[in-house]
C-alpha positions in Angstrom: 37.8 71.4 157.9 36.9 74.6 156.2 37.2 77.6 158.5 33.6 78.9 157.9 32.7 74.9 159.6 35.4 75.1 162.3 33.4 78.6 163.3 29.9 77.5 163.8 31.1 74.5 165.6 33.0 76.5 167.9 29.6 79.3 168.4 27.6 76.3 168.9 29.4 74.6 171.7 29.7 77.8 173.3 25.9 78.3 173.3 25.3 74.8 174.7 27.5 75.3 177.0 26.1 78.7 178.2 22.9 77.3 178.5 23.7 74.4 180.6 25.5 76.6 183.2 22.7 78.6 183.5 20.4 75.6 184.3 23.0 74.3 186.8 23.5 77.5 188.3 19.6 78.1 189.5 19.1 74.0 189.8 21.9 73.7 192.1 22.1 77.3 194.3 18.3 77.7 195.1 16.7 76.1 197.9 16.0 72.9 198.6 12.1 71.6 198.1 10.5 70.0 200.9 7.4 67.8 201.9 4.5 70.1 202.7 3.2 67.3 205.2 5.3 64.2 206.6 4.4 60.7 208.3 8.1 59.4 208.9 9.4 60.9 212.3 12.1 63.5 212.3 11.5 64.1 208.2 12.1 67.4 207.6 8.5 69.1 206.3 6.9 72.6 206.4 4.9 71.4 209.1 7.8 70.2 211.2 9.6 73.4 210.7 6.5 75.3 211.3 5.8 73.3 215.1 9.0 73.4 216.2 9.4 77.2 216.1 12.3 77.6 213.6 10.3 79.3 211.0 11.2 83.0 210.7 9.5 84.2 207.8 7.2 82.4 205.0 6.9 84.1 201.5 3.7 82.8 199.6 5.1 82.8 195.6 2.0 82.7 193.5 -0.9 80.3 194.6 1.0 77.2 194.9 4.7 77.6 196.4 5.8 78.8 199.7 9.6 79.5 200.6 10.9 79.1 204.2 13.3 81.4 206.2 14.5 79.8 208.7 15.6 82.0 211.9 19.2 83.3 211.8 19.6 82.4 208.1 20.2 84.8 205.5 18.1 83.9 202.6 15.3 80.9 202.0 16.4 77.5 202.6 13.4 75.5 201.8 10.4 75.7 199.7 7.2 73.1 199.5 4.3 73.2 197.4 0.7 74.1 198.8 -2.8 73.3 197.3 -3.8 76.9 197.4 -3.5 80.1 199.2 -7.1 80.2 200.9 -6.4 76.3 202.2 -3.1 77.4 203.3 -4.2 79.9 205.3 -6.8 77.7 207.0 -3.7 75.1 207.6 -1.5 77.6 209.5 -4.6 78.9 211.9 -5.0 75.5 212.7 -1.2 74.7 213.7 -1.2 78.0 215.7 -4.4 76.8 217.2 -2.7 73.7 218.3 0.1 75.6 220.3 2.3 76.5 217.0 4.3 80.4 217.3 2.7 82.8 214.9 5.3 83.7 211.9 5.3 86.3 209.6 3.5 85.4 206.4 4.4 87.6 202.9 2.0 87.2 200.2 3.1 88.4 196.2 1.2 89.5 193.7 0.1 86.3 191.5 0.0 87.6 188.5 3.4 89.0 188.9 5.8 88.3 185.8 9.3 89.1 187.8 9.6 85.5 189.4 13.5 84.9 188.1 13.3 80.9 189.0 9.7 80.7 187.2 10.4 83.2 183.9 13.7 84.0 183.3 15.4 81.0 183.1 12.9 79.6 180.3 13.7 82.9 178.5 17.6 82.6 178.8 16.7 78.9 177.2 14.3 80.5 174.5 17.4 82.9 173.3 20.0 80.4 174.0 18.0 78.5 171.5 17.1 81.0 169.1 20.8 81.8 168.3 21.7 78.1 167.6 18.8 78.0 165.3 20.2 81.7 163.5 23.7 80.5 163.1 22.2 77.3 161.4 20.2 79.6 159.0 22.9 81.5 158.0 24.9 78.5 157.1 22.2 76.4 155.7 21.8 80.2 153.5 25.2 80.5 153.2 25.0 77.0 151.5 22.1 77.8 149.2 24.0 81.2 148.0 26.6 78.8 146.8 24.4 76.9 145.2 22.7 80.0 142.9 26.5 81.0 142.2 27.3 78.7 139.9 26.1 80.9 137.1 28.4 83.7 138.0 32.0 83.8 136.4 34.9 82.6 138.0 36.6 85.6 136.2 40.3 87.0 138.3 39.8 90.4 138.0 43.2 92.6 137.8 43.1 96.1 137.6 47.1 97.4 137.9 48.5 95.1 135.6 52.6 95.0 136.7 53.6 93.7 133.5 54.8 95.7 130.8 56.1 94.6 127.0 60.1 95.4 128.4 59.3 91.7 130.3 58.5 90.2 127.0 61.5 89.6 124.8 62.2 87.5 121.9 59.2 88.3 120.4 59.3 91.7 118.7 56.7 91.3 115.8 54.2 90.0 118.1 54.7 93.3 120.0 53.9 95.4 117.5 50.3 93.8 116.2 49.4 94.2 120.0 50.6 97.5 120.7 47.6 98.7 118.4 45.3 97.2 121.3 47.0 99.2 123.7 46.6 102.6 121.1 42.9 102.0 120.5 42.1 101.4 124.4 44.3 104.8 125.3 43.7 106.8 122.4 40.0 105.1 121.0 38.9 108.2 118.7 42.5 107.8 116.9 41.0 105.3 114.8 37.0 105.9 115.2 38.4 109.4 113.6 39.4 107.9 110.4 36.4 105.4 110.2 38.8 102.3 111.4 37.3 99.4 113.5 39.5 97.8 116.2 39.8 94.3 115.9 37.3 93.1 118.9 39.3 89.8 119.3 42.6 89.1 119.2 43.9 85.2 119.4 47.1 84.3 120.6 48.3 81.0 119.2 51.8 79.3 119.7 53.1 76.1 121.2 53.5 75.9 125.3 55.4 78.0 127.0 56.2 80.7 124.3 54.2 83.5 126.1 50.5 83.5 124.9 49.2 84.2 128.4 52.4 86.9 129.4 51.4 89.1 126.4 48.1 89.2 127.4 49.5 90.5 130.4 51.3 93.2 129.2 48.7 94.7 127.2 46.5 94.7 129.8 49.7 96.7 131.8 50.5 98.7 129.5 46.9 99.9 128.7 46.1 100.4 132.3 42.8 99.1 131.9 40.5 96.2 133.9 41.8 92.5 133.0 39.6 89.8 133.6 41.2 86.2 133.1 39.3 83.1 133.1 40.3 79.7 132.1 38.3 77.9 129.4 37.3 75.0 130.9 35.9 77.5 133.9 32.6 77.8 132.1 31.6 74.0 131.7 30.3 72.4 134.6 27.8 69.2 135.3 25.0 71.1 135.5 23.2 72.1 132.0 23.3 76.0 131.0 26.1 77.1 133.5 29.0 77.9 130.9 26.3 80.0 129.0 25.3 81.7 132.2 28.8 82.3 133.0 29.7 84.0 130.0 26.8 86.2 129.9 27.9 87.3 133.5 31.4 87.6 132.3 30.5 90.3 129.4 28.0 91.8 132.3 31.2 92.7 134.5 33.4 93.7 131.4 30.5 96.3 130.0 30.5 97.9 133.4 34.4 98.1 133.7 34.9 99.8 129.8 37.2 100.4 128.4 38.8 96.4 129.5 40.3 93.1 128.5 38.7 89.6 128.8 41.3 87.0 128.1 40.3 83.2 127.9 43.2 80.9 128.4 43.0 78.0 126.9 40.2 79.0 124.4 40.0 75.2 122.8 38.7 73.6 125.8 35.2 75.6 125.2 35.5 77.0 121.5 36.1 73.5 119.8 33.8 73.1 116.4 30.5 72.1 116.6 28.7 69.3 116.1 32.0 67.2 116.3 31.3 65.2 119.3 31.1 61.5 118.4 27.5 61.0 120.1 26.2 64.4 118.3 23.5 66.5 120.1 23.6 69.8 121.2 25.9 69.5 124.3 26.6 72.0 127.6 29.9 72.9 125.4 28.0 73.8 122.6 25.7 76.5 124.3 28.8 77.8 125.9 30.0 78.3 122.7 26.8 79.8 121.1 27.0 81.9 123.8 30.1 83.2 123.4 29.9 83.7 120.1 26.4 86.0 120.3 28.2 88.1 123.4 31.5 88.7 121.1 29.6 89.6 117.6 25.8 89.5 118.0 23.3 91.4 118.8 24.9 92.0 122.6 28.7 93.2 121.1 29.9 96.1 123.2 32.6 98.4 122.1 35.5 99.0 124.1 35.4 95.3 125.1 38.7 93.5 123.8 38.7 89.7 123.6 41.7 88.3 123.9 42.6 83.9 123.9 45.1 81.8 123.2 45.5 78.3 122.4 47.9 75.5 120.9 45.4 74.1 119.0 43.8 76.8 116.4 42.9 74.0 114.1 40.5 72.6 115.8 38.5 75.6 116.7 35.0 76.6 115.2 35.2 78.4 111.7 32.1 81.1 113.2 35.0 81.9 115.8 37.6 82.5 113.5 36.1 84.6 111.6 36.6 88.6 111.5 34.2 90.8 113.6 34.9 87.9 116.2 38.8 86.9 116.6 39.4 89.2 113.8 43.3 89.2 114.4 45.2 85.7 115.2 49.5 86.5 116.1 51.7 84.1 116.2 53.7 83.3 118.7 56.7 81.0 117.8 59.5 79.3 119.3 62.1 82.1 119.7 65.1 82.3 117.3 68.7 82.9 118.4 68.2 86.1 119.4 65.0 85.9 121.3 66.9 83.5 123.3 69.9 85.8 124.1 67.0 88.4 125.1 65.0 86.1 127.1 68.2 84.9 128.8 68.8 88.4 130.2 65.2 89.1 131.1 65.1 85.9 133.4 68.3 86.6 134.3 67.9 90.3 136.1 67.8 88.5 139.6 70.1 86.7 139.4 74.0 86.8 139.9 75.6 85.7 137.2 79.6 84.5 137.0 81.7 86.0 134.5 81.8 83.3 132.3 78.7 83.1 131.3 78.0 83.7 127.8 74.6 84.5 126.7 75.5 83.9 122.8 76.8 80.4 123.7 73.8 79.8 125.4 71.5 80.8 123.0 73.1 78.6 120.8 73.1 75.4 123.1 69.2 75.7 123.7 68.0 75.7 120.1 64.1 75.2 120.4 63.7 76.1 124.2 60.9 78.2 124.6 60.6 81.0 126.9 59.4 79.3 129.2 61.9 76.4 129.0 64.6 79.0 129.4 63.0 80.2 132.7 63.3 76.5 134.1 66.8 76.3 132.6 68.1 79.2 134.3 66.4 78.2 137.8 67.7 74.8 137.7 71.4 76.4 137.2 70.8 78.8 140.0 69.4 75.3 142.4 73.3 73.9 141.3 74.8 77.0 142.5 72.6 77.2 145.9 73.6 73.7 146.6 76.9 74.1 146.0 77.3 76.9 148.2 77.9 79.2 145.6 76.6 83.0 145.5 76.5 83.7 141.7 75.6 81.2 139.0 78.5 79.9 136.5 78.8 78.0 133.0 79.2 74.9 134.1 75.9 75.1 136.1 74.0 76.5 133.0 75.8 73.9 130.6 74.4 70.5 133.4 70.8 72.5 133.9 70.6 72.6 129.7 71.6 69.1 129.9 69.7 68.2 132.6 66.9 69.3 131.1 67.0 67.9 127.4 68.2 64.2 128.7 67.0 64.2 132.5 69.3 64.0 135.5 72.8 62.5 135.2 73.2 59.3 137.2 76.8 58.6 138.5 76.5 56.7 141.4 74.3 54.5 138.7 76.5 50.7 138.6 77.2 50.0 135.2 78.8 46.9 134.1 81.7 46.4 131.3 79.9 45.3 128.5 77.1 48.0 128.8 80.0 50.8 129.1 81.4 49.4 126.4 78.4 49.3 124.2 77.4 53.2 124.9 80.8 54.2 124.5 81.0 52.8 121.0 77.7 53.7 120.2 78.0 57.1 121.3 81.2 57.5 119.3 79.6 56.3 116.1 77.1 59.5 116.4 79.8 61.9 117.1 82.0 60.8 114.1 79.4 60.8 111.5 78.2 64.1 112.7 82.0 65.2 112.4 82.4 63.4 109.0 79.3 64.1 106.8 78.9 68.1 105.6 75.4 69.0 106.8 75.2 67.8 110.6 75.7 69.9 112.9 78.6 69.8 115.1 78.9 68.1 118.2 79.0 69.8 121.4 79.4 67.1 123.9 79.2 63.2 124.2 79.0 61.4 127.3 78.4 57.9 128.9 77.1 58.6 132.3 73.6 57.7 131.9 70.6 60.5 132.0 67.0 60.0 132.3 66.1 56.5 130.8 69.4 57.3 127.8 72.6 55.1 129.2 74.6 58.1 127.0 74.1 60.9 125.3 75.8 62.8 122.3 75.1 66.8 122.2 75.5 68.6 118.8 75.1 72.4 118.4 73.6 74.2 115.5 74.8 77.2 113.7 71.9 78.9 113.3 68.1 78.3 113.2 67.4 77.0 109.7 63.4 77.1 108.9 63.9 74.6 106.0 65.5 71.5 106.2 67.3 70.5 102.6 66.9 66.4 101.4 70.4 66.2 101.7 70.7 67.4 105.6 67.6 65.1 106.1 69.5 62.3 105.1 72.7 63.3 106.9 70.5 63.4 109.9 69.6 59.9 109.5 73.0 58.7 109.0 74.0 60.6 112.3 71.1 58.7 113.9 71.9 55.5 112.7 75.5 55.4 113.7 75.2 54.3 117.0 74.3 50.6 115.5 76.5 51.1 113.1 79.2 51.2 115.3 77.5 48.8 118.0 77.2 46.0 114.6 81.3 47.2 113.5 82.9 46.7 116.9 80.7 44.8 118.8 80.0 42.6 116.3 76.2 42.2 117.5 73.4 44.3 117.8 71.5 46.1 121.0 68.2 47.4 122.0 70.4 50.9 122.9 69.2 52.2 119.5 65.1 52.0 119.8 64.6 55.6 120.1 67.2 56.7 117.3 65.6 54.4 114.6 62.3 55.6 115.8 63.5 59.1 114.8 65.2 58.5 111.4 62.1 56.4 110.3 59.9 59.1 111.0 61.9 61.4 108.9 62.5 59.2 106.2 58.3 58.6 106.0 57.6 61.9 106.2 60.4 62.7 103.0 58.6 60.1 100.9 54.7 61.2 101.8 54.9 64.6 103.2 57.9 66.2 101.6 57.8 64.7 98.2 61.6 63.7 98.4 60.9 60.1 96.6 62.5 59.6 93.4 59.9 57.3 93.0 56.5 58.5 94.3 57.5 62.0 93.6 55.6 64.7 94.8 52.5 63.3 95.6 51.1 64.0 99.3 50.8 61.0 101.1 50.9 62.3 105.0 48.2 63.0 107.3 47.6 65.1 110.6 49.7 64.1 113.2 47.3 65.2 116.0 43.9 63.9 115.3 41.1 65.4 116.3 38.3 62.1 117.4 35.2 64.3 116.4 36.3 65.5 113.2 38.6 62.8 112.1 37.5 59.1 113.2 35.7 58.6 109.6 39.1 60.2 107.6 40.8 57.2 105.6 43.8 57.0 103.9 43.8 58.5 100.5 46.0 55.8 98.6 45.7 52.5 97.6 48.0 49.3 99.3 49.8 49.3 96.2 51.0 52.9 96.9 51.3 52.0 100.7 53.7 49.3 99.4 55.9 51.8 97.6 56.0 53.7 100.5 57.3 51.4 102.4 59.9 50.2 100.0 60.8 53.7 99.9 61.5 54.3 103.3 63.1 50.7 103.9 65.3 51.9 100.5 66.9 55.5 102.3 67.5 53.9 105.6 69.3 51.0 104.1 71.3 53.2 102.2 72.3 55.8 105.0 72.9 52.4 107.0 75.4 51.3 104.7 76.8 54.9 104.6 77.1 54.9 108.0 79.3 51.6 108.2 81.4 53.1 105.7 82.4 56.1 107.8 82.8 54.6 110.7 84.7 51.8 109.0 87.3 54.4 107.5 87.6 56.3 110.9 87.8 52.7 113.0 91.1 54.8 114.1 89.0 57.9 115.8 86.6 55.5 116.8 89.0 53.5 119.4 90.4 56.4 120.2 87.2 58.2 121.1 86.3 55.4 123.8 89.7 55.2 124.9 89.1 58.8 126.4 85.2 58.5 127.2 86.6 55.9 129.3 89.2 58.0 130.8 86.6 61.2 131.6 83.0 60.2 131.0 82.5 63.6 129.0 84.4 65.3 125.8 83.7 68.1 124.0 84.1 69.5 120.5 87.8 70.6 121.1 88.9 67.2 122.3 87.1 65.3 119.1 88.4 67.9 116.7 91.8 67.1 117.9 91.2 63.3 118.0 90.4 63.7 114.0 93.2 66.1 113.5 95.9 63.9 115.1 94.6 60.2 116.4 97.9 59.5 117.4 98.5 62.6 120.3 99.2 60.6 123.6 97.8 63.9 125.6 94.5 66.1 124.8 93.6 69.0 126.8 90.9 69.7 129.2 87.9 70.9 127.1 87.6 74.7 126.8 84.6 76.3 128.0 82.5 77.3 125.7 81.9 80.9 126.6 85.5 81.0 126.1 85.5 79.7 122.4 82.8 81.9 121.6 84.7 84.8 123.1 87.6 84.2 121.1 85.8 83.8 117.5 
């Protein structure tokens, strides 16, 4: 129940109550009505009272009620209704006529207003009533206000923004195409001086997590100026011209808070391009958009006003938004790099107490493509292992299980696995680690494991060097013979074949299509583009069709079928040579569940050594290089 609800409830009952113990009050203390005349004997009447001699005092109220004071009471007792005063008075010379004692006899003025039995209680009604019918008003009002407030922006407006560009690492380019914002909203005649135009929109585009929505945040902090934020699907609701009215109320609040910053998050949900919906028509989306577009760069643009949006999805955004004098400047933010990683690492990491081992390069290195954002979960889930540990600082071997924890899911010991399926993932996990050891552009491994995580009954861990933006044919097809080595081994040893291996020939035949029709690494196709969009867009693309006949579908087809046979049989061959390594390699995965790269280096430097040491930790490894 909504407190504004709970409230009138409660001021309701309250004023039913009131009024109720006001009516009880005068119903049940005044006095008690009688007959004016009686037949039964011994009823109690005004006449009775009156012959009897145990009338006091009579007070005539109005014309038509008389109240009776009985002698040695304190106040009226009884009251009885009369025809009129005149016949009343003709009634009472009779009884004293008859032998009745004379009493004294008070008449009021009838036209008196000051009677509390006759007047004031209906009044106390009256306002008891009136302020039940107020506090409905006001709700029913209340209601209705609501109602006319769907055209006004559900804008958050911040005005001390707390973040600042120092809580932004790993992204130092994208710093300094913003910090001209921040210039122009301090320093505006800088650049009017010298005939320069500030770009009015600024659109932040990158995948999830990377930032888009923190940047905005620390421009608007570093600026120190008004930041409104407002989701993109805020504007569209059910009812027709809303988003439109919404935005024009935005820009209303922005023009009288210049110099500011209006940021739309998730600008895709409103700005996508027109005239793409499958039934066609001018939708509520579409006015939105038209709307937006006139208040950016039409003939309502306001200076001083800075629009700033982001999105994972630029290409599907209207070309008359893109364009400059609108979003006139589009940054990029990307997955960080090595280094952004190491910078992002000790951003997250100010609160928290750290162990001595932890190495921030070694970490960096384990979480190649974690985005900021993905960092920030990693380093909470290792401080959760601490915490429930009992621990008061936060070491490698917690960081090392959140990374992991993260990429394959939660590890599973108590999970019972029988022989045969141990077996399997123990081979199957040492095929993968020896090819990646054997061929020259994998990357090494890390870590490989048989307690199951997430839906994976193992797991094998490599590490990269470095970041590489290109990926050569030859590490592309190294790649899928690392991939495909877990059947290989399964088909080797095992002699038979598993369903252990869906998701890893799932991966090598996507990379083997995309050589031969994105790529152009077929010998035999050449390089002809063959691919398409990965993420379709229904509106724009439910008519595309493929631009090759079935006889080049065919040949793409051989031509994938041709590399994955080949690495296949490549992949037998390696792990046929290194059979050796191999047994030896689930001889210890059997022993301790987990290795790393120092115990499967010295498997392949000497097979034959009876003892291998505890894996080094890697912050030590990369301390010593």
């Amino acid at each position: 129940m909504k407190p504004s609800t709970k409230r009138f409830l409660i001021i309701g009952a309250v004023a039913a109550a009131l009024i109720v113990v006001i009516v009880l009050a005068f119903t049940l203390s005044g006095p008690e009505e009688v007959p004016y005349f009686g037949t039964e004997p011994g009823a109690v009447t005004l006449e009775s009272l009156y012959k009897s001699g145990q009338v006091e005092k009579l007070f005539v109220e109005g014309n038509y009620k008389v109240k009776i004071l009985l002698k040695g009471a304190e106040d009226f007792g009884f009251y009885a209704y009369i025809s009129s005063r005149v016949a009343f008075e003709d009634t009472l010379s009779k009884w004293q006529g008859a032998g009745a004692p004379g009493v004294t006899v008070v008449y009021n003025n009838p036209s008196s207003s000051a009677n509390l039995t006759t007047f004031i209680l209906p009044i106390l009604l009256i306002v008891g009533l009136v302020i039940v019918l107020i506090v409905i008003m006001r709700k029913s009002a209340g209601a209705n206000n609501k109602a006319l407030d769907f055209g006004k922006t559900k804008a958050n407006r911040v005005q001390n923004s707390k973040v600042r560009f120092v809580d932004v690492a790993g992204a130092e380019e994208e710093k300094l195409e913003l910090q001209e914002i921040v210039d122009f909203l301090k320093a505006p005649k800088k650049f009017t001086e010298i005939g320069a135009r500030v770009p009015k929109g600024v659109l932040l585009v990158g995948p999830p997590g990377t930032g888009k929505t923190l940047f905005a945040k620390a421009v608007a902090g570093e600026a120190n100026v008004p930041f409104f934020s407002i989701s993109g699907s805020d504007f569209v609701e059910m009812f027709v011209g809303v988003g439109a009215s919404r935005v024009r109320d935005l820009f209303d609040q922005a023009k009288k808070n210049m110099p500011c910053i209006v940021f739309i998050d998730e600008i895709d949900a409103v700005g996508r391009q027109r005239g793409a919906g499958l039934g066609g028509g001018n939708d509520e989306r579409e006015q939105t958009l038209n709307q937006l577009l006139v208040q950016m760069d039409g003939f309502e643009s306001s200076d001083s006003i800075i629009v700033m949006a982001a999105t994972n999805r630029a290409d599907i955004l209207d070309p008359a938004l893109m364009r400059p004098g609108r979003f006139d400047r589009q940054v990029y933010v990307n997955v960080p790099d090595v280094k952004g990683r190491e910078e992002i690492m000790k951003v997250h990491s100010r609160n928290k107490p750290l162990g001595p081992d932890v190495n921030f390069k070694s970490i960096a290195r384990l979480t190649a493509g974690f985005t900021g954002a993905d960092i920030e979960n990693m380093l909470n889930e290792a401080a959760i292992l601490a915490a429930r540990d009992n621990r008061k600082s936060i070491s490698m071997v917690d960081v090392s299980e959140a990374i992991n924890k993260i990429i394959a899911g939660p590890s599973k010991k108590s999970r019972v696995i029988t022989e045969t399926d141990k077996r399997i993932t123990a081979y199957h996990e040492s095929g993968h680690a020896i090819i990646s050891k054997s061929v020259k552009h994998c990357e090494s491994v890390h870590e490989v494991s048989i307690i199951p995580r997430g839906q994976a009954a193992g797991y094998t861990i490599t590490l990269p060097t470095n970041d590489d933006n290109h990926m050569t044919k030859q590490k592309l097809l190294d790649n899928i013979t690392m991939l495909l080595g877990g059947r290989a081994a399964e088909e080797i040893v095992i002699k038979d074949i598993s369903t252990g291996a869906s998701n890893d020939i799932q991966r090598a035949n996507k990379i083997a299509r995309k050589m031969v029709t994105e790529w152009g690494m077929s010998d035999t196709l050449g390089t002809m583009y063959l691919g398409s969009s990965e993420e379709v867009f229904i509106g724009r693309d439910y008519q595309t069709q493929l631009n090759y006949s079935d006889d080049v579908a065919a040949k793409i087809d051989a031509e994938v079928k041709k590399i994955l046979d080949t690495q296949y049989a490549q992949a037998i061959q390696i792990l046929k040579d290194h059979r050796r390594v191999m047994d030896d390699m689930v001889k210890l995965l059997y022993e301790k569940e987990t290795i790393y790269e120092e115990e499967i280096d010295a498997l392949f430097d000497d097979p034959t050594t009876p003892e291998i040491e505890l894996p080094l930790n890697p912050a030590k490894k990369e301390d010593e290089e």
